[in-house]
N, C-alpha and C positions, 0 to 999 in steps of 0.2 A: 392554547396555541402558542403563547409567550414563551413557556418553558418549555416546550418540545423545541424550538428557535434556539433557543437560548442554550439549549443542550446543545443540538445539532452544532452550533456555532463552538462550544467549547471543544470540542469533537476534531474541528474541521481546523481549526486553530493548533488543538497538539499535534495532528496530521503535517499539517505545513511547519511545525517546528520541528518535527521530525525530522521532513526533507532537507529544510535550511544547517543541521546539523552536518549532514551529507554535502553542502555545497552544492547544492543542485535545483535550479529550478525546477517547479512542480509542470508538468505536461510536455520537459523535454523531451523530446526524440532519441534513442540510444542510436551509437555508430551502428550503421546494416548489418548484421551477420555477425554481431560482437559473440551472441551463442546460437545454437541450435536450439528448437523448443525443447528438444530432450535436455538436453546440456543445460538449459539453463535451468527447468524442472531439479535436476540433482544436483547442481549450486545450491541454488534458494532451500533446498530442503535439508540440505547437509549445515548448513549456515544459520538458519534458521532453529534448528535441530542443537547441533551442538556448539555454537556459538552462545544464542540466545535463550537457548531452555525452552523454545518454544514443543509444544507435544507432536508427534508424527501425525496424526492426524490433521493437524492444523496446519502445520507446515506444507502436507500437501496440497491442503486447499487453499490457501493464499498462496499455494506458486502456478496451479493451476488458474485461478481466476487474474493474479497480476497478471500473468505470462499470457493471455487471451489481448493486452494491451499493450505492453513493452517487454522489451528482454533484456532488462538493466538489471541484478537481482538487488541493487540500492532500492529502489522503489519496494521492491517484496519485504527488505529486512528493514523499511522505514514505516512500511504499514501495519507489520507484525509488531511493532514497538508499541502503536497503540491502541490497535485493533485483537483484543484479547478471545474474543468469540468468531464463530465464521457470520453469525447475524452480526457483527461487527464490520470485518470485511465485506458481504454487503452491501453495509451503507454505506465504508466509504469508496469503495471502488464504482458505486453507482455513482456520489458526490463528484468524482475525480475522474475517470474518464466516462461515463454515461452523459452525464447532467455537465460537465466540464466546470463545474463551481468551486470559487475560492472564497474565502472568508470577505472579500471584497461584496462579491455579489450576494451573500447573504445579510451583511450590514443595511 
């Protein structure tokens, strides 16, 4: 149980250094209407895509599952930095807006 903790914690830790990268607190609110969900869909996935090297596959499904929360595409290309799998994204999209948990409340 320690090391699944212990995991989850290191996890949740490169997630928020992610964000802090970005200059952005973790659970802000984006400006109303900054995209459309389509719109922001094909940011995150072009960005994602060739920007980051991340695969089309994944890309669509971390813009789907962030975009279900916010339409910032920062938040999509900060979870795709650490979140390498979609059982990745996941956990942490359940940790972060599901569960609304920060390395604070897992300490």
């Amino acid at each position: 149980m320690r090391v699944a903790k212990d995991k989850r914690l290191r996890g949740l830790q490169r997630l928020e250094e992610a964000f802090r990268r970005h200059q952005r607190p973790l659970h802000q609110s984006p400006i109303p209407g900054l995209y459309t969900a389509e719109r922001f869909r094909e940011v995150v996935v072009t960005v994602l895509t060739m920007r980051e090297g991340v695969n089309q596959g994944l890309a669509e499904y971390i813009a789907e599952r962030v975009g279900k929360h916010t339409g910032d595409p920062r938040e999509a290309i900060a979870l795709a930095r650490v979140a390498k799998t979609k059982a990745n994204v996941d956990k942490y999209v359940e940790l972060l807006w599901v569960r609304n948990l920060t390395v604070e409340t897992l300490e």
